[in-house]
N, C-alpha and C positions, 0 to 999 in steps of 0.2 A: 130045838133051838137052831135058826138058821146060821150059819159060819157069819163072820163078822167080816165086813167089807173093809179090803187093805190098799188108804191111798198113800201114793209112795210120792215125794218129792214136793208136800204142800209148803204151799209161800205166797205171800202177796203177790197179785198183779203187777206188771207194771206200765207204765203209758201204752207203748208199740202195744202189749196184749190188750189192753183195756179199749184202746180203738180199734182192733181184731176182732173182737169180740162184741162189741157194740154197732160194729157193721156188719155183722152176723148174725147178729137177731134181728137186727134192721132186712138183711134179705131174706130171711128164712119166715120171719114172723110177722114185718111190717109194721115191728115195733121199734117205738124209739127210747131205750133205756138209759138210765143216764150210770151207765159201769164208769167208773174213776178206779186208777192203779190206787193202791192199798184199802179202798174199802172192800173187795173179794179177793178172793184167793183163788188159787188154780194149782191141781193135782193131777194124779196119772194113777188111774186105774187101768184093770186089765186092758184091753181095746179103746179106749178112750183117755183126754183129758179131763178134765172136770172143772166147772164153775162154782164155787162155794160161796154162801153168802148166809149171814148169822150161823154157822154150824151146819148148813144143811146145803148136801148138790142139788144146783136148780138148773144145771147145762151140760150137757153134754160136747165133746170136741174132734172131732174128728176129721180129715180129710181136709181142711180150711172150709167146714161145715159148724156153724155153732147152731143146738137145735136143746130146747130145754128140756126139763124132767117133767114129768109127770106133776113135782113140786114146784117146779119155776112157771109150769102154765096154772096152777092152779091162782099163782097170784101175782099174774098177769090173765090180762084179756085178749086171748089169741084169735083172729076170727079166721085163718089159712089152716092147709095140711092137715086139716081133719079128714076122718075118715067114721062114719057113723056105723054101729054094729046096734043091733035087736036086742031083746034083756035076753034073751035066748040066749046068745054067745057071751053075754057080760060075766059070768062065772069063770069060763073057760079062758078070758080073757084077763082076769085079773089072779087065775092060778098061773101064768106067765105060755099057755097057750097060743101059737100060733094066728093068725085070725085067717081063717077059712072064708071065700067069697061068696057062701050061702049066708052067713053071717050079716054080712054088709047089705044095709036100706039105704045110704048115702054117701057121698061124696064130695069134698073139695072138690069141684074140676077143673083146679092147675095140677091139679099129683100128678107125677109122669113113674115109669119105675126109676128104682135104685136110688128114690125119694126117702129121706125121713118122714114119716108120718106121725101123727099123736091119734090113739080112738078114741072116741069119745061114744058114753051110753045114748041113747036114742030119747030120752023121758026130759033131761035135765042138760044135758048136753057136757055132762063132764068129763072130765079125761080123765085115762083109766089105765090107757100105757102108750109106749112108745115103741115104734118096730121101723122096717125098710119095708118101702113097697115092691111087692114085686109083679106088680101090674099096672097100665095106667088105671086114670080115673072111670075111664066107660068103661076098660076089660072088668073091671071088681065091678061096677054094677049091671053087666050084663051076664056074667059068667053064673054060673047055680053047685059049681064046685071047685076043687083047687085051694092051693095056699095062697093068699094075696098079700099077708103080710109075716113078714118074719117079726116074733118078739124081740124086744131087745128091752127089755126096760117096763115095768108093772107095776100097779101099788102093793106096796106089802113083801115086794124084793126088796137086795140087800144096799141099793142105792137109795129105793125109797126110806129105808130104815137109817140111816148113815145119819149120825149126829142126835140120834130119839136114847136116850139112857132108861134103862128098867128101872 
């Protein structure tokens, strides 16, 4: 049983966050969400703020960076910041693995480093986790080894789990 994810300080949104935030996935994602103060809420876990909506974090906060979860892209349509891995690495990828740049067949190519990125499997195009690049977009698709992206966030971790009851 995985330890159970601890957000400290949740509470409704309010305006100033709510357009923080919705101009945040606007430059991160290219998406235009319509967050309103008190329909989500926002919390503070380890390294991060968090964006909660129905029960479940779909964002993550950091840096005046807002960049979603794994849950908040699955239901939104993101088409930026991917980074494509082979079924090869999809295992190692969603045990909260690293992603290696032998892994990686494709590319966004706006990712620069010290980018948030989301990967996404190669077959269906879903995402699978979230990490920091730490390469641009040509060095991961020309490199045959190295770490290109640190995990930070995967299906089946304790953020993905956050609000799912046994």
């Amino acid at each position: 049983m995985a330890l159970e994810l601890i957000v400290k300080k949740r509470r409704p949104i309010n305006k100033k966050e709510a357009r923080f935030i919705k101009e945040g996935i606007l430059a991160v994602h290219n998406l235009d969400m319509p967050i309103k103060a008190g329909k989500y809420e926002i919390g503070k876990i380890d390294d991060f703020d968090i964006l909660i909506s129905q029960g479940y974090i779909i964002a993550l906060i950091k840096n005046e960076m807002t960049h979603f979860t794994v849950r908040g892209l699955l239901a939104n349509s993101v088409e930026t910041g991917w980074v494509q891995v082979d079924m090869g690495a999809v295992p190692f990828v969603c045990n909260g693995a690293n992603t290696m740049a032998a892994g990686i067949n494709d590319v966004s190519p706006e990712i620069v480093k010290d980018q948030y990125v989301w990967i996404r499997e190669e077959n269906h195009h879903k995402p699978l986790a979230i990490g920091l690049a730490l390469m641009d977009a040509e060095e991961m698709l020309n490199s045959e080894k190295g770490k290109a992206i640190k995990s930070l966030h995967y299906i089946g971790d304790k953020i993905w789990n956050y609000g799912i009851k046994d």
